[in-house]
ZABABA-363700 format. One record per residue (C-alpha): residue number from 1; residue in three letters; x, y, z. Coordinates in nm, 2 decimals. Each point is the difference from the previous one (the first is absolute). Layout:
N
<NUM 'ala' <X Y Z>>,
...
This chain:
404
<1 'unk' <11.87 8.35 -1.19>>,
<2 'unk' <0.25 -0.04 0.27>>,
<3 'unk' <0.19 -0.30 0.09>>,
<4 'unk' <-0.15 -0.03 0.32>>,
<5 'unk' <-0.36 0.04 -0.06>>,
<6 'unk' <0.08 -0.25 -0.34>>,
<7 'unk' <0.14 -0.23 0.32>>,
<8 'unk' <-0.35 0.05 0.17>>,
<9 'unk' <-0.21 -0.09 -0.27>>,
<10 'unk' <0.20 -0.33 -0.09>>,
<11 'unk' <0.06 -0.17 0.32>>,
<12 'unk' <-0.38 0.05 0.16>>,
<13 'unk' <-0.17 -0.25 -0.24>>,
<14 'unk' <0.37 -0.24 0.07>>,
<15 'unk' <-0.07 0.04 0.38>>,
<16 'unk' <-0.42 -0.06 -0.04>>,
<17 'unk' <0.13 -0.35 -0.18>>,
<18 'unk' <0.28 -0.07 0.27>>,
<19 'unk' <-0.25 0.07 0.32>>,
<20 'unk' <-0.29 -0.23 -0.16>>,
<21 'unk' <0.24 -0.29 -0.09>>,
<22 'unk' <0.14 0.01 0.37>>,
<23 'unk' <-0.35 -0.03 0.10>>,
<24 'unk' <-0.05 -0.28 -0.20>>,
<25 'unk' <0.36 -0.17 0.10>>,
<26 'unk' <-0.11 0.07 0.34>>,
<27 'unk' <-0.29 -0.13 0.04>>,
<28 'unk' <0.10 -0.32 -0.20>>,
<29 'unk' <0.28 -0.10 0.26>>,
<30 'unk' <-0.06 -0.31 0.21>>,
<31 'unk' <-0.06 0.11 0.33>>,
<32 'unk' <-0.30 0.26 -0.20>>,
<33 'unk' <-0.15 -0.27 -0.26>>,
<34 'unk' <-0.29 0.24 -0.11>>,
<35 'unk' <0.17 -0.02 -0.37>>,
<36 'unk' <0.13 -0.35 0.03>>,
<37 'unk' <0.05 -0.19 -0.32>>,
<38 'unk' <-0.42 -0.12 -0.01>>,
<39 'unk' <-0.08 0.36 0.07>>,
<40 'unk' <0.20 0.14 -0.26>>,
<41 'unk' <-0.05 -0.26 -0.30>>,
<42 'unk' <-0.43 0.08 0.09>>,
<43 'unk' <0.14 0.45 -0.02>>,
<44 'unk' <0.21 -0.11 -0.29>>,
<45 'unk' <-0.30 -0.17 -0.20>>,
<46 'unk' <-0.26 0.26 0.11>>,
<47 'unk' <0.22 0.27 -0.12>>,
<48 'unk' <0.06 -0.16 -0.34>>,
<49 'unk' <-0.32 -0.08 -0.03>>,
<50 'unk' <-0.24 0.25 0.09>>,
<51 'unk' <0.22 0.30 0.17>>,
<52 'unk' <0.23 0.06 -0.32>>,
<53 'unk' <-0.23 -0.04 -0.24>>,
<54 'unk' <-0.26 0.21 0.15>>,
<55 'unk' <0.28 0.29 0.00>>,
<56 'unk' <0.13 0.01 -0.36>>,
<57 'unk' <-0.34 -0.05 -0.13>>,
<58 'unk' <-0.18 0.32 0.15>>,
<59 'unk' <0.38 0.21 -0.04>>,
<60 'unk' <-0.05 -0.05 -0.34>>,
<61 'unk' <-0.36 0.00 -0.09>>,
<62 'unk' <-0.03 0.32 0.23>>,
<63 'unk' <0.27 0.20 -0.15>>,
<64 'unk' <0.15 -0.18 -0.37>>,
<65 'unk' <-0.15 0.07 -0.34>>,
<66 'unk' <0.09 -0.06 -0.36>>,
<67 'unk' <0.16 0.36 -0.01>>,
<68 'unk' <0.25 -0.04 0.33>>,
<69 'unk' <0.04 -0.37 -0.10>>,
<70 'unk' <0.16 0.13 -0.34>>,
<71 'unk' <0.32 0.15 0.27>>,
<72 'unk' <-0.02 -0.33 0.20>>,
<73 'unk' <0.09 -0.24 -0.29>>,
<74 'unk' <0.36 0.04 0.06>>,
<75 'unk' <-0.01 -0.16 0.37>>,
<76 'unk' <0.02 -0.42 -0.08>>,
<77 'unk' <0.25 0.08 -0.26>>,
<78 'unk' <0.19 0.15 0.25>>,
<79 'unk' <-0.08 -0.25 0.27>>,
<80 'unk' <0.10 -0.25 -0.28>>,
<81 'unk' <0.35 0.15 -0.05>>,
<82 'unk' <0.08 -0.02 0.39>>,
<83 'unk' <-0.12 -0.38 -0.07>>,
<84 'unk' <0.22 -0.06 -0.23>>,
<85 'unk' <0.36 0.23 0.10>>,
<86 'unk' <-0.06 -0.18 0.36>>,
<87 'unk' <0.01 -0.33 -0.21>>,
<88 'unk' <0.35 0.11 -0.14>>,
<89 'unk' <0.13 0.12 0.33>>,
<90 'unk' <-0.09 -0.26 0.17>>,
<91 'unk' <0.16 -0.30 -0.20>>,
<92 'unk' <0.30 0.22 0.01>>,
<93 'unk' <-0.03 -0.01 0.38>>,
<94 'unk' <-0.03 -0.40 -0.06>>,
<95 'unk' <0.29 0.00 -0.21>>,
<96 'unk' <0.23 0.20 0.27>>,
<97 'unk' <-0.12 -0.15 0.34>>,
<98 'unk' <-0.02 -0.34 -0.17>>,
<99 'unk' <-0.34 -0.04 0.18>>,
<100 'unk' <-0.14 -0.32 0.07>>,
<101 'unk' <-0.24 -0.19 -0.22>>,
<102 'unk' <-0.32 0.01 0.29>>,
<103 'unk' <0.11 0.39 0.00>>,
<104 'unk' <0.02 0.09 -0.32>>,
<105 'unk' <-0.38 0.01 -0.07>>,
<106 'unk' <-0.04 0.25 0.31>>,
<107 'unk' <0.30 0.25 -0.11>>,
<108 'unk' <-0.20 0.01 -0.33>>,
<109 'unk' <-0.31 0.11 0.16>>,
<110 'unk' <0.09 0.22 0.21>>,
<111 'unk' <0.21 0.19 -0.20>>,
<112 'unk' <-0.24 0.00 -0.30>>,
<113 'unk' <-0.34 0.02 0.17>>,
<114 'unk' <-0.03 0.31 0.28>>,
<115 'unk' <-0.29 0.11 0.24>>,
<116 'unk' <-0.18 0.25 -0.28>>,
<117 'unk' <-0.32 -0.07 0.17>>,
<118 'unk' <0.02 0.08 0.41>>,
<119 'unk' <0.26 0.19 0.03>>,
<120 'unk' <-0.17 0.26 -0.31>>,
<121 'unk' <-0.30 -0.07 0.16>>,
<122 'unk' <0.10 0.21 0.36>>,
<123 'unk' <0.32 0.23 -0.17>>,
<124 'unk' <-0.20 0.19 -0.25>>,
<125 'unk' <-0.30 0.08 0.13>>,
<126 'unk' <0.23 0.11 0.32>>,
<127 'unk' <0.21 0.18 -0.21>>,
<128 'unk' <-0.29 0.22 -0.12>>,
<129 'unk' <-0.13 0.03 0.32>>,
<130 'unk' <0.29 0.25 0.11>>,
<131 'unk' <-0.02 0.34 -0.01>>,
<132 'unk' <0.32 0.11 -0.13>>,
<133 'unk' <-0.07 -0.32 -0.33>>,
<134 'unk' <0.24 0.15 -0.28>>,
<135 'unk' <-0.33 -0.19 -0.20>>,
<136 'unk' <-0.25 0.27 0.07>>,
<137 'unk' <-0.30 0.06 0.13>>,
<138 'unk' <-0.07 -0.31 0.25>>,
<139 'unk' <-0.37 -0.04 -0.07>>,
<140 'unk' <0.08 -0.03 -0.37>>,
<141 'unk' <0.32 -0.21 0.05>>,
<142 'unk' <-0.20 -0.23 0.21>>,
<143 'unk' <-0.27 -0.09 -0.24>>,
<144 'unk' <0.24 -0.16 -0.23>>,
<145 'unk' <0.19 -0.14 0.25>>,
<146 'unk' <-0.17 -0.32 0.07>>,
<147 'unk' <-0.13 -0.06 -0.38>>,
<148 'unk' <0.39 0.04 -0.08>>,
<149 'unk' <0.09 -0.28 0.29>>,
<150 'unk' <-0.27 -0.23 -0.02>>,
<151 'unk' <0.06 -0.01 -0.38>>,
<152 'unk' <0.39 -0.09 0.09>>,
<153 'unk' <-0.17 -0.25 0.27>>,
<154 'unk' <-0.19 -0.13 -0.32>>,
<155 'unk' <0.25 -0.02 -0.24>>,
<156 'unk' <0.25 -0.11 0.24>>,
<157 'unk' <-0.18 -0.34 0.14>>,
<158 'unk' <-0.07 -0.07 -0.36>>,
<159 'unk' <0.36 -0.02 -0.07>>,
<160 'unk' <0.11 -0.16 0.29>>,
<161 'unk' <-0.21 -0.30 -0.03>>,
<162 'unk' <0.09 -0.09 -0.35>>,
<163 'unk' <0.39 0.15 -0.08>>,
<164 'unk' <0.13 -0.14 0.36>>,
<165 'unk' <-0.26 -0.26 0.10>>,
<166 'unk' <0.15 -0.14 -0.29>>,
<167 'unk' <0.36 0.04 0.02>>,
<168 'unk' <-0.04 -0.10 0.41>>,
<169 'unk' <-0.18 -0.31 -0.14>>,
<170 'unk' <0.32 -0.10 -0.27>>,
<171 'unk' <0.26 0.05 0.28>>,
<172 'unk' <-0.20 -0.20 0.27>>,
<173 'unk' <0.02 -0.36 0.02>>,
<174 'unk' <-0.12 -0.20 -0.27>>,
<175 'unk' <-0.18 -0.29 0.17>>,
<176 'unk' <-0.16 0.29 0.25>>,
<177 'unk' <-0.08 0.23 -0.30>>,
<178 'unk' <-0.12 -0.26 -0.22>>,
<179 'unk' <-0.24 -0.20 0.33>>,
<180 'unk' <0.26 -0.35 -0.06>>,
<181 'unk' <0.05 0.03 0.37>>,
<182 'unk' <-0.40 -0.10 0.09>>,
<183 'unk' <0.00 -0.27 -0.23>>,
<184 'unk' <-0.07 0.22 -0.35>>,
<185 'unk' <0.18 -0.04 -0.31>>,
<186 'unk' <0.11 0.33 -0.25>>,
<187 'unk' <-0.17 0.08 -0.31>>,
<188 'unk' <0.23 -0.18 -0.20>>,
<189 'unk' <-0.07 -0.36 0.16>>,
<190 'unk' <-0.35 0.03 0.02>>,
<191 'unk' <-0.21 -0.29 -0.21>>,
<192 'unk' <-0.26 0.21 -0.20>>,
<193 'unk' <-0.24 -0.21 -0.21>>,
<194 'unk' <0.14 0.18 -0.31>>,
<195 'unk' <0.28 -0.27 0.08>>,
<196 'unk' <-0.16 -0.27 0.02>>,
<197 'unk' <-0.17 0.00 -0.29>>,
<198 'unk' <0.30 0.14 -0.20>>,
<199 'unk' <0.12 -0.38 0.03>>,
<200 'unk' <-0.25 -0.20 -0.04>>,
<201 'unk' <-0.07 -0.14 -0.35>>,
<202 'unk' <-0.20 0.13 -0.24>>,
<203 'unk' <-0.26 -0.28 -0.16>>,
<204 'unk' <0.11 0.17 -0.36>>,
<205 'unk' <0.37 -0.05 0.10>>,
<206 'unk' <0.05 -0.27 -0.28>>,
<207 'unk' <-0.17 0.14 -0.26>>,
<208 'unk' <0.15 0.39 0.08>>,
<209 'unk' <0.30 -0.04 0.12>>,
<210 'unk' <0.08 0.38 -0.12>>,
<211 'unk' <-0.26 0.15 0.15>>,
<212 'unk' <0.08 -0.21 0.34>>,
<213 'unk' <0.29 0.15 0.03>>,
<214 'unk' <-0.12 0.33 -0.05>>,
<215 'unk' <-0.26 0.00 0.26>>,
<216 'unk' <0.28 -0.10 0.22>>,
<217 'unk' <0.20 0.29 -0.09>>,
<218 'unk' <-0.28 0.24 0.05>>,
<219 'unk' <-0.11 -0.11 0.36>>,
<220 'unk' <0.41 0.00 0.13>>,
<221 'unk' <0.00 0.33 -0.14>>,
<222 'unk' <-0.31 0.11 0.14>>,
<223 'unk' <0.04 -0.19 0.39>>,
<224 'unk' <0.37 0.23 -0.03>>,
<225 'unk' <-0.18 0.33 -0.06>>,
<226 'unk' <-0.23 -0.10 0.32>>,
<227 'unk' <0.27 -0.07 0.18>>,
<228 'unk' <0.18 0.31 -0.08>>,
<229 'unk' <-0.34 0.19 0.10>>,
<230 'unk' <-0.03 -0.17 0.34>>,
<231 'unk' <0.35 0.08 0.05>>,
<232 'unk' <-0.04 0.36 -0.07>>,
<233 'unk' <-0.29 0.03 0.12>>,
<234 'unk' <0.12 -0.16 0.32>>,
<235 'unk' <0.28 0.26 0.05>>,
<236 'unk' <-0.25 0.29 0.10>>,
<237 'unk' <-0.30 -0.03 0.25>>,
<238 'unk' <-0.27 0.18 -0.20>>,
<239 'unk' <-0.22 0.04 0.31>>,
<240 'unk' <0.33 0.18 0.17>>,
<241 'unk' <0.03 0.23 -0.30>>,
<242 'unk' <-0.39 0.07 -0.06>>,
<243 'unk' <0.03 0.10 0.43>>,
<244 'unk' <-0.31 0.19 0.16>>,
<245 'unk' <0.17 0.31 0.00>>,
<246 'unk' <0.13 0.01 -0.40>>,
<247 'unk' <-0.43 -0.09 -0.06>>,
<248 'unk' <-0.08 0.26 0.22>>,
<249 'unk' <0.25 0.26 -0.14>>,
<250 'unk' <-0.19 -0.11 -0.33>>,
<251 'unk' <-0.32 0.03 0.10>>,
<252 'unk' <0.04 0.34 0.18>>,
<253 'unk' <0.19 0.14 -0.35>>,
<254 'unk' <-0.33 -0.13 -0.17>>,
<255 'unk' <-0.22 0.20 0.22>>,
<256 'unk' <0.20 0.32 0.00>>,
<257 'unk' <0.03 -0.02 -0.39>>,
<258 'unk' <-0.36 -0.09 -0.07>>,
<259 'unk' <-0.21 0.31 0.03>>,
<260 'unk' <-0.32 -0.20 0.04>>,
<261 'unk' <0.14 -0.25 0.31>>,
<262 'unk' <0.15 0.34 0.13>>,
<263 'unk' <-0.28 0.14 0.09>>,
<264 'unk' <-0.19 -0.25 0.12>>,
<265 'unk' <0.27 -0.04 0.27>>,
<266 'unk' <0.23 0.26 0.02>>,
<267 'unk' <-0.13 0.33 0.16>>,
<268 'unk' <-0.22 0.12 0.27>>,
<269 'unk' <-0.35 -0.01 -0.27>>,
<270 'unk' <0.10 -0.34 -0.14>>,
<271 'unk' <-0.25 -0.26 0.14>>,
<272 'unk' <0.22 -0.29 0.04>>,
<273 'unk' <0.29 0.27 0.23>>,
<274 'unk' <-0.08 -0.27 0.26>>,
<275 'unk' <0.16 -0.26 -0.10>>,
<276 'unk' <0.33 0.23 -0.11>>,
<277 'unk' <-0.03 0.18 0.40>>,
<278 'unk' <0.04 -0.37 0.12>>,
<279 'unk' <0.27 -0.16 -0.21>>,
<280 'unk' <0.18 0.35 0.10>>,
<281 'unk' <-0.01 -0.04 0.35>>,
<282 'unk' <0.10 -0.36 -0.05>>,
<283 'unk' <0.30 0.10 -0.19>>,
<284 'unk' <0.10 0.22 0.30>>,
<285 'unk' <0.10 -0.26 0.22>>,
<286 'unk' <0.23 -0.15 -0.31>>,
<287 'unk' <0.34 0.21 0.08>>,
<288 'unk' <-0.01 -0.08 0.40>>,
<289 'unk' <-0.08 -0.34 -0.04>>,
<290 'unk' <0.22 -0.06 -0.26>>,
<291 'unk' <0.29 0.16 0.18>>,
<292 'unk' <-0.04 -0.17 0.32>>,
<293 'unk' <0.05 -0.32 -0.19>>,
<294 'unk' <0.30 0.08 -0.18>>,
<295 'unk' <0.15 0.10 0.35>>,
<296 'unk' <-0.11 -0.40 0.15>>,
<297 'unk' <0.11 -0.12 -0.30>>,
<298 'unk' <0.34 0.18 0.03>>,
<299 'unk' <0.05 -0.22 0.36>>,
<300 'unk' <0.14 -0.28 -0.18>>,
<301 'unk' <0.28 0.20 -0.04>>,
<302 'unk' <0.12 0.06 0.35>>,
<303 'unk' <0.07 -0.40 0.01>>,
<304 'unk' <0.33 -0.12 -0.10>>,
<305 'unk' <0.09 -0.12 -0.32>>,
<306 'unk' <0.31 -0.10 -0.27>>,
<307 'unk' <-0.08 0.26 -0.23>>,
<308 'unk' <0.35 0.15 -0.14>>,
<309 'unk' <0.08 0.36 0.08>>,
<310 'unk' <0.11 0.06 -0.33>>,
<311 'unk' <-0.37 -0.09 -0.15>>,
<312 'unk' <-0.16 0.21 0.24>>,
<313 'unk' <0.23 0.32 -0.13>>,
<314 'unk' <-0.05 -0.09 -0.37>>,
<315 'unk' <-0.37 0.05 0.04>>,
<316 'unk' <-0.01 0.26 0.23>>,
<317 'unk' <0.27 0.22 -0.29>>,
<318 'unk' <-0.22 -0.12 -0.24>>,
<319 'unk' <-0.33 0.07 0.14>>,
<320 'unk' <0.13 0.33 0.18>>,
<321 'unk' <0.28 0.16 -0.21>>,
<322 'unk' <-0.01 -0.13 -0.44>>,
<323 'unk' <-0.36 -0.05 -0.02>>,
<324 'unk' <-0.13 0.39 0.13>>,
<325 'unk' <0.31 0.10 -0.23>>,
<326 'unk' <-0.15 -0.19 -0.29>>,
<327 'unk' <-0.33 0.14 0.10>>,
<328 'unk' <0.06 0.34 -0.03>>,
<329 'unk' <0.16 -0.02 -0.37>>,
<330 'unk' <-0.31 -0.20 -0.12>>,
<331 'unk' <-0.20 0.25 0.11>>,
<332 'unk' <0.23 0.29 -0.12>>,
<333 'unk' <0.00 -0.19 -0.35>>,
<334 'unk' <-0.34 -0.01 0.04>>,
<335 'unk' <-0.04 0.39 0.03>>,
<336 'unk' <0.22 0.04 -0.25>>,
<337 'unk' <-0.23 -0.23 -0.27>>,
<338 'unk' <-0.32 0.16 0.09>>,
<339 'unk' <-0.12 -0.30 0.17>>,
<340 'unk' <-0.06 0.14 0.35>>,
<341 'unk' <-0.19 0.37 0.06>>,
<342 'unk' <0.28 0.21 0.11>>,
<343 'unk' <-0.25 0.17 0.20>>,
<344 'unk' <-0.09 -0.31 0.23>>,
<345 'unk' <0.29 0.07 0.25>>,
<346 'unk' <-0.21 -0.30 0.30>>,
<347 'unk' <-0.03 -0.24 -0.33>>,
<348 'unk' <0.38 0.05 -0.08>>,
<349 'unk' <0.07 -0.05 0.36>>,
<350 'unk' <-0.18 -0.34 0.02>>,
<351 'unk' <0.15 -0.14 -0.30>>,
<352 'unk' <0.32 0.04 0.17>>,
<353 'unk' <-0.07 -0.10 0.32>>,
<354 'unk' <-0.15 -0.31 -0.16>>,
<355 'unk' <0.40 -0.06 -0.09>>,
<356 'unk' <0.05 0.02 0.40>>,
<357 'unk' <-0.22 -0.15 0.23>>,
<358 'unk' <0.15 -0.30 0.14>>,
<359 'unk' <-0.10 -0.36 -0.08>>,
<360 'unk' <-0.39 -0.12 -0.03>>,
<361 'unk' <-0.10 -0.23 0.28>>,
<362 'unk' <-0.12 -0.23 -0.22>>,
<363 'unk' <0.31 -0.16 -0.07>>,
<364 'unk' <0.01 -0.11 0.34>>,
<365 'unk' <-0.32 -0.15 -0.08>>,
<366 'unk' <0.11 -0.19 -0.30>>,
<367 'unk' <0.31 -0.12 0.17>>,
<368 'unk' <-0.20 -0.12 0.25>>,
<369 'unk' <-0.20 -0.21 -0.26>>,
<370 'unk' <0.27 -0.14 -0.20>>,
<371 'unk' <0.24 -0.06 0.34>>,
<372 'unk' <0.24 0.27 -0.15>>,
<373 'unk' <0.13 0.06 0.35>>,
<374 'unk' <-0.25 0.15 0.21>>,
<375 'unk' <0.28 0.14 0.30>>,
<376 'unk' <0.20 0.11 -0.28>>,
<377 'unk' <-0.24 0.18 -0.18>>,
<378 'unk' <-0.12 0.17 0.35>>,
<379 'unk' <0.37 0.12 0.08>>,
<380 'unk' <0.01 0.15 -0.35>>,
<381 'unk' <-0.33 0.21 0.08>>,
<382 'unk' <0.10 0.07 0.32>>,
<383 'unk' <0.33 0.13 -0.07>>,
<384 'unk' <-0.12 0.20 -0.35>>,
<385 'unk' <-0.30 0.17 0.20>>,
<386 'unk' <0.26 0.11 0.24>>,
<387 'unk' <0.22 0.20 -0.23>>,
<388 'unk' <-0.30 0.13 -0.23>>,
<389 'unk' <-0.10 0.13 0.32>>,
<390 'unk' <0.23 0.27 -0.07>>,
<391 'unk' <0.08 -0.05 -0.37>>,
<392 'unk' <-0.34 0.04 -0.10>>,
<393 'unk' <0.02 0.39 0.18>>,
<394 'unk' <0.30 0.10 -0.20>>,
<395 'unk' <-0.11 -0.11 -0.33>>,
<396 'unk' <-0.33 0.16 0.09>>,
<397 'unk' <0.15 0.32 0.07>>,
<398 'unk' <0.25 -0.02 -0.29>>,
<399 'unk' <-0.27 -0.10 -0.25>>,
<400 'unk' <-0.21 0.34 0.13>>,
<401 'unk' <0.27 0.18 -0.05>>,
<402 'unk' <0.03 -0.06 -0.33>>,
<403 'unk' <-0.33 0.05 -0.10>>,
<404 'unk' <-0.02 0.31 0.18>>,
């Protein structure tokens, strides 16, 4: 396959993404207001909700079983690895900028946690969609298309709202983090009964002295593992990690794997097809809608801000230059231990572009929460979108190349 038409096929799905976000930019400017900041939290919270969900569930229950899940296993591993090297980069980026303190929760994301939910969600099934695909035949490429992205939408959100939400949440503020700041008090100050009656006397003090004692011991011991647990436990929002779209991605892998459910709703004969047709056409409206509010929410970044330059280029080489290099030997090591089909040239293709896609817009949403920086965190977006723009092309077209 040629260079050119390779060229073709990579920067369509990159331009579909760039139009639909200028739409969304657009039509979020001041003088338009039809995506204004109430407009777009109601989209945002619709599309979360109902719109995402409503996607990965009928991708996956339409088009996953047990057999094809046995050569997706490998995906959050991988999606874990890009976790974790983005973690390493991006202290190093830390260490070398010397980035602020209010910063240095936002480098972290956004170097560890990427966009492995929209950006798959529009770019693969586009990528099949073209004629000249070096992935075959485009009505077979595009059935597993969308199982493969919704599942990296799935797997993705999961990670994102435990791994960062709680890194974001140990670099924020302490008295914001921790709810000091509206009059609350951390886990460690709080008076639980336990402590109460830990000191008052026992009426068999005088005659047990020994045992007093020991009673004593064994409630500090136990109100420190209860604090430990709130503590933990307070680290990682468990509604943020259980989100609509991980339960849906669970419930439509339960239907596809489970003959029985199957065909009551999967299929033209199954009685219950209704209520699969609807959640589809539902799910339809999830890529436009969700890329119209990334594009409002990249508006932020058109304001002026103290961001440092130097930040801004140690996330966009992280994000855009070590991480799809890593990518591609995971994968490659992966090949080489049998963990990924060798035949599965659009799987080996995701699991690389997973390494670069630029960062998730959650983390804008975070900082925005924990008052990480909310200008600085748009600048960053703005400026990394920008140069994936034409990044994310080249690595696409390099990372066909080689599996061609």
């Amino acid at each position: 396959m040629g260079f050119l038409n390779l060229f073709i096929v990579a920067v369509m799905p990159v331009l579909k993404v760039i139009l639909l976000t200028g739409v969304g930019l657009f039509i979020a400017l001041d003088r338009i207001k039809l995506l204004g900041p109430d407009p777009n939290r109601l989209l945002n919270n619709l599309v979360f909700y109902v719109l995402s969900p409503a996607l990965a569930a009928t991708s996956l229950a339409e088009t996953v079983t047990f057999q094809s899940f046995v050569t997706l296993w490998f995906m959050p591993l991988n999606l874990l690895l890009a976790f974790v090297f983005g973690s390493i980069l991006a202290w190093l980026v830390i260490k070398i900028t010397r980035t602020p303190k209010h910063l240095q929760g936002i480098v972290i994301g956004c170097c560890s946690a990427g966009n492995v939910g929209n950006l798959p969600l529009i770019m693969i099934p586009a990528v099949c969609e073209e004629s000249n695909s070096p992935f075959g035949d485009p009505s077979v490429c595009s059935t597993h298309a969308r199982p493969y992205a919704s599942l990296s939408l799935a797997v993705g959100a999961m990670y994102i709202w435990s791994y960062v939400y709680a890194v974001m949440r140990l670099y924020s503020n302490t008295d914001t983090a921790t709810g000091v700041e509206n009059g609350g008090s951390t886990p460690e100050t709080l008076p639980t009964s336990s402590t109460q009656l830990a000191v008052l006397p026992s009426t068999n003090a005088h005659c047990n002295p020994t045992g007093f004692h020991a009673t004593i011991a064994k409630k500090s011991a136990s109100k420190k593992i209860m604090q430990r647990l709130k503590i933990i436990s307070g680290k990682v929002d468990l509604k943020k990690v259980f989100a609509p779209t991980a339960i849906a991605a669970i419930v439509g892998f339960i239907v596809g794997t489970a003959s029985p459910i199957r065909k009551l709703l999967i299929g033209n004969k199954a009685p219950l097809r209704i209520i699969d047709s609807s959640a589809y056409i539902l799910g339809e409206a999830a890529i436009p809608c969700m890329t119209l509010v990334m594009g409002a929410n990249l508006l932020g970044g058109l304001k002026k801000s103290d961001v440092s330059r130097t930040v801004i280029i140690g996330i966009i080489g992280v994000r855009n230059i070590f991480l799809p290099m890593i990518g591609i030997g995971v994968v490659k090591a992966a090949l080489h231990l049998g963990l990924v089909a060798s035949d599965n040239k659009l799987y080996q293709f995701l699991l690389m572009l997973q390494f670069a896609v630029p960062p998730g817009m959650a983390v804008g949403i975070m900082a925005q929460f924990f008052q990480l920086g909310q200008c600085e965190t748009s600048v960053i977006m703005l400026w990394t979108y920008v140069v994936a723009a034409f990044t994310l092309t080249l690595w696409s077209i390099f990372f066909m190349w080689i599996l061609t």
